[in-house]
Backbone as numpy.savetxt, mean C-alpha at the origin, in Angstrom:
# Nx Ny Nz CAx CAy CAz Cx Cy Cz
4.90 19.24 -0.30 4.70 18.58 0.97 5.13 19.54 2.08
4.07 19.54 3.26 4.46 20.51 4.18 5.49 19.90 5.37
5.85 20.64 5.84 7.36 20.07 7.01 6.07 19.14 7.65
5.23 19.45 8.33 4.72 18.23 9.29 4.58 17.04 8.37
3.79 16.98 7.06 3.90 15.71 6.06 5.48 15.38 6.14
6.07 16.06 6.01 7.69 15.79 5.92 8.20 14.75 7.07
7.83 15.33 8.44 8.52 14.66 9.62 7.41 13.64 9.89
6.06 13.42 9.37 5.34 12.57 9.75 6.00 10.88 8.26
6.72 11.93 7.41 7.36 10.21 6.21 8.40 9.93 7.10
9.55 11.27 7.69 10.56 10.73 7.95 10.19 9.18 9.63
9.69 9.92 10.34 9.06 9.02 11.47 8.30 7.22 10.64
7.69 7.56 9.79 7.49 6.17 9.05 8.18 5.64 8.21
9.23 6.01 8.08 10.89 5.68 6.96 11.80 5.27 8.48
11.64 5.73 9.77 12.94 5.35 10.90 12.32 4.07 11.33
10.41 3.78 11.11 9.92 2.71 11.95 10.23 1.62 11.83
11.06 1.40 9.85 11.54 0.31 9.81 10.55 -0.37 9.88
9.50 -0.66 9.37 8.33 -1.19 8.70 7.71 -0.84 7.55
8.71 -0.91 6.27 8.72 -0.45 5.55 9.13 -1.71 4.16
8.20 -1.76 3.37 8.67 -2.52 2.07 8.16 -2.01 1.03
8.73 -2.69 -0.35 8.85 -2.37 -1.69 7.80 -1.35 -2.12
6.35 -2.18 -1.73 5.22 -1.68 -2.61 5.16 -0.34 -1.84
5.22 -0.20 -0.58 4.90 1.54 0.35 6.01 2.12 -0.25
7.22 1.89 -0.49 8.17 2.79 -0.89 8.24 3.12 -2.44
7.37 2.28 -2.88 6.84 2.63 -4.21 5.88 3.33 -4.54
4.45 3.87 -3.33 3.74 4.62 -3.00 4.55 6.21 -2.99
5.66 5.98 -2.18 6.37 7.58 -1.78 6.59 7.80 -3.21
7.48 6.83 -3.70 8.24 6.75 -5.12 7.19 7.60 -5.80
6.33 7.49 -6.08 5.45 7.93 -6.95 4.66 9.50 -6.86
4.59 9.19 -5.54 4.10 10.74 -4.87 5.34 11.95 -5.60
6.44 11.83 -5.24 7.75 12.35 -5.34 8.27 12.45 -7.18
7.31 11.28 -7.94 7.90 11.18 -9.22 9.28 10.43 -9.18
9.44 9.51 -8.75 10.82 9.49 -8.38 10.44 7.95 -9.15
11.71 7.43 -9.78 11.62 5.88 -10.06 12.22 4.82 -9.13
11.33 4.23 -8.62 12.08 3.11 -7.67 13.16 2.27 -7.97
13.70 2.26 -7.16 15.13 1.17 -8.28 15.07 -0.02 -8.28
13.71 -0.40 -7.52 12.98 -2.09 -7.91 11.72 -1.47 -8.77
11.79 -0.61 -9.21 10.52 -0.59 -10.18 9.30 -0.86 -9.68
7.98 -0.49 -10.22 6.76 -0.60 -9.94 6.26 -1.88 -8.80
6.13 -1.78 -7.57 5.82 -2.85 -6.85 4.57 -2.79 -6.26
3.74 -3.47 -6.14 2.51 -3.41 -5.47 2.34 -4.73 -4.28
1.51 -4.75 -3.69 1.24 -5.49 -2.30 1.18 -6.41 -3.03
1.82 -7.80 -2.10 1.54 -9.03 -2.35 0.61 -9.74 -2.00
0.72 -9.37 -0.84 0.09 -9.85 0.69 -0.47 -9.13 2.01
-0.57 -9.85 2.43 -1.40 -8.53 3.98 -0.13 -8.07 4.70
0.87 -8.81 5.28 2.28 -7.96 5.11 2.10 -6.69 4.44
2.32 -6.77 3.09 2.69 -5.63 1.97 1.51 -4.43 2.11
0.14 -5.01 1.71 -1.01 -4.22 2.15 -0.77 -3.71 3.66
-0.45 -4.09 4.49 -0.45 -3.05 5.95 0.25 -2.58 6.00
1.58 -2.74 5.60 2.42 -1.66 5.16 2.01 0.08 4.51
1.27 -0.85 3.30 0.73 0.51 2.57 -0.15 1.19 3.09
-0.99 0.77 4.25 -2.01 1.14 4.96 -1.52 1.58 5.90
-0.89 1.85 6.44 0.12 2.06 7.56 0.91 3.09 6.98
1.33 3.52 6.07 2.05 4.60 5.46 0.79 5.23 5.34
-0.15 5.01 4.42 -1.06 5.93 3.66 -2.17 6.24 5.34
-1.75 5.96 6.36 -2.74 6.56 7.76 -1.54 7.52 7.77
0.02 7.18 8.55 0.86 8.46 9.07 0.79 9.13 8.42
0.75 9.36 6.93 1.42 10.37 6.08 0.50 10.76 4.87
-1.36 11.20 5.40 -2.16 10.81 4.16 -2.21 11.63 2.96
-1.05 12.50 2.95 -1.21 13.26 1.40 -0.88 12.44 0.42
-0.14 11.40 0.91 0.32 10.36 -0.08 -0.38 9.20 -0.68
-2.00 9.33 -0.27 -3.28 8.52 -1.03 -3.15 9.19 -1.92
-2.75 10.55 -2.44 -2.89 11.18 -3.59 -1.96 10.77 -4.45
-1.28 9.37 -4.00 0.02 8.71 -5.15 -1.16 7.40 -6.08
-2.03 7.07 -5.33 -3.00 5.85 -5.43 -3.31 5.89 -7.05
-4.15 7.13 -7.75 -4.32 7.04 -9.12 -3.43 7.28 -9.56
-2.18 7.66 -9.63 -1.50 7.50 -10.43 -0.88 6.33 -10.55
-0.68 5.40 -9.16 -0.36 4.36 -9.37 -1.04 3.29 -10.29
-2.32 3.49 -9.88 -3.62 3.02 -10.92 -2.92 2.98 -12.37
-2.36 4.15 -13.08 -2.76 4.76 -13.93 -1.13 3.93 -14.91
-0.74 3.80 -13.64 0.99 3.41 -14.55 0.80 1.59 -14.30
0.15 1.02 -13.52 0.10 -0.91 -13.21 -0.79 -1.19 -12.82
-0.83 -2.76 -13.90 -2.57 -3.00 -13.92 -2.55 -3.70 -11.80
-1.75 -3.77 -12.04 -1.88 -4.68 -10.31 -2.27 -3.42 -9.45
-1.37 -1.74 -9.47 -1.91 -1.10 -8.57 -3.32 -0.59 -8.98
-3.58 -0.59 -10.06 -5.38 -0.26 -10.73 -6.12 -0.99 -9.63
-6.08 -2.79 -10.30 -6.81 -3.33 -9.58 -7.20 -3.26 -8.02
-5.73 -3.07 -7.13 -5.91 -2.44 -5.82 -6.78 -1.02 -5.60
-6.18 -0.32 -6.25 -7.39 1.11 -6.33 -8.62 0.67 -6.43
-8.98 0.55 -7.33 -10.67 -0.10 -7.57 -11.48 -0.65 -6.28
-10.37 -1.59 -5.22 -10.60 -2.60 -4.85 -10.46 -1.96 -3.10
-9.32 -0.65 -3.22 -8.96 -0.14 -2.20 -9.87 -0.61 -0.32
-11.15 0.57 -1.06 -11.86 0.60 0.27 -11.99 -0.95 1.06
-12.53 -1.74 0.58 -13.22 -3.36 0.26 -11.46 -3.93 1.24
-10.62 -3.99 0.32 -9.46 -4.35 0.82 -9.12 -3.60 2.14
-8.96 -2.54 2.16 -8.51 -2.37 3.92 -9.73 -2.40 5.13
-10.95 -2.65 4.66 -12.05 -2.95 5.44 -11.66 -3.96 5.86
-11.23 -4.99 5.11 -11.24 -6.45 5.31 -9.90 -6.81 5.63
-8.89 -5.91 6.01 -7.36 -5.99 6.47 -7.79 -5.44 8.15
-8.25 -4.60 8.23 -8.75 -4.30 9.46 -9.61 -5.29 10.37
-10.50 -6.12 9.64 -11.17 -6.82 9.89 -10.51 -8.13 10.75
-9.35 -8.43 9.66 -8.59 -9.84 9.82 -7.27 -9.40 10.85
-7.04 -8.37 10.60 -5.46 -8.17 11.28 -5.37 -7.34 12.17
-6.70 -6.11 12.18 -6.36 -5.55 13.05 -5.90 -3.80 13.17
-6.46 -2.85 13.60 -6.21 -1.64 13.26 -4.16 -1.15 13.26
-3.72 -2.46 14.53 -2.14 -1.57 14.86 -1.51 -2.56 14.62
-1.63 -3.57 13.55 -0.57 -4.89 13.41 -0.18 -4.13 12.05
0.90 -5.01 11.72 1.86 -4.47 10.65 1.16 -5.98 9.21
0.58 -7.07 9.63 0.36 -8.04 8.83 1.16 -8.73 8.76
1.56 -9.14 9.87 3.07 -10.05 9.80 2.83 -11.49 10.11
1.80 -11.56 10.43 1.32 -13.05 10.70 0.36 -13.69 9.16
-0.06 -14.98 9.43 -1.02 -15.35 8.08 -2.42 -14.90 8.02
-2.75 -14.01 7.31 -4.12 -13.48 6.82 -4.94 -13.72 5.58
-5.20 -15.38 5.86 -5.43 -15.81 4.22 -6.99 -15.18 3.57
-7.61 -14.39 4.40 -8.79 -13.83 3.94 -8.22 -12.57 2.94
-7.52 -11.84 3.82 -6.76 -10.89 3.08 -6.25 -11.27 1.68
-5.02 -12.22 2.38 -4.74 -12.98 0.75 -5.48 -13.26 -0.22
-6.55 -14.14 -0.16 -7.27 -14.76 -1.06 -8.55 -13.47 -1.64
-8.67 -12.71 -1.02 -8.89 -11.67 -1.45 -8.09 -10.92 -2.65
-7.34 -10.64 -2.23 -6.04 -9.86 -3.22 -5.86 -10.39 -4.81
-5.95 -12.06 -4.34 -5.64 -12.93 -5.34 -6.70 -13.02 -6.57
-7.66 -12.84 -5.74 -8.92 -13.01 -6.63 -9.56 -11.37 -7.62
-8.78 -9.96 -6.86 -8.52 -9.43 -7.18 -7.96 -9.08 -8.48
-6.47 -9.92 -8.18 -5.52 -10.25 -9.38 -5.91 -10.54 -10.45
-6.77 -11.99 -10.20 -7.17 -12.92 -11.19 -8.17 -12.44 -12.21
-9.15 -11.47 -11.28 -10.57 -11.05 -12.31 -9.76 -9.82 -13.60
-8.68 -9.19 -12.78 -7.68 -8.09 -13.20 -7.37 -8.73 -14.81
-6.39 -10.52 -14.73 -6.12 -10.70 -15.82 -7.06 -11.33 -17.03
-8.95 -11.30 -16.44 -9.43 -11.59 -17.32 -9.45 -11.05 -18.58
């Protein structure tokens, strides 16, 4: 990682808009084990988060297949990636964090999930 990737994580690590599943994104980039273990988006919260990390800091889409590769939940998001932040953008908005209710988003995700545990 080059110093500007560097000061462009540290600037999205001070914004303090930051949860499990994005810090499980870095986690992974880094090889590093999270000490909540494998987390992926719940919700449009969690998803803009990760979308919001993976815009400041984009060498770290290059954590995405591997995340794929280690949980069926981050697979299914990969697969599902483009489709999902089209439709996070759509509902929430290019500069919101997803902090309000985005049940398109949600019910999206969910259904995601669901075809995942067929």
């Amino acid at each position: 990682m080059k110093q500007k990737e560097q000061l462009q994580l540290i600037a999205w690590f001070l914004s303090g808009d930051v949860g499990t599943s994005s810090e499980t994104i870095v986690a992974a980039y880094f090889d590093f084990n999270h000490q909540g273990g494998i987390s992926h988006p719940h919700d449009a919260g969690d998803l803009g988060r990760c979308i919001k990390l993976l815009n400041e800091v984009p060498i770290l889409n290059d954590s995405l297949p591997r995340l794929a590769e280690l949980d069926p939940h981050w697979k299914a998001l990969f697969v599902n990636w483009k489709s999902l932040k089209k439709a996070y953008y759509m509902e929430v908005g290019a500069n919101k964090s997803g902090d309000k209710s985005h049940d398109k988003v949600y019910d999206m995700m969910q259904d995601i999930f669901a075809k995942r545990q067929k």
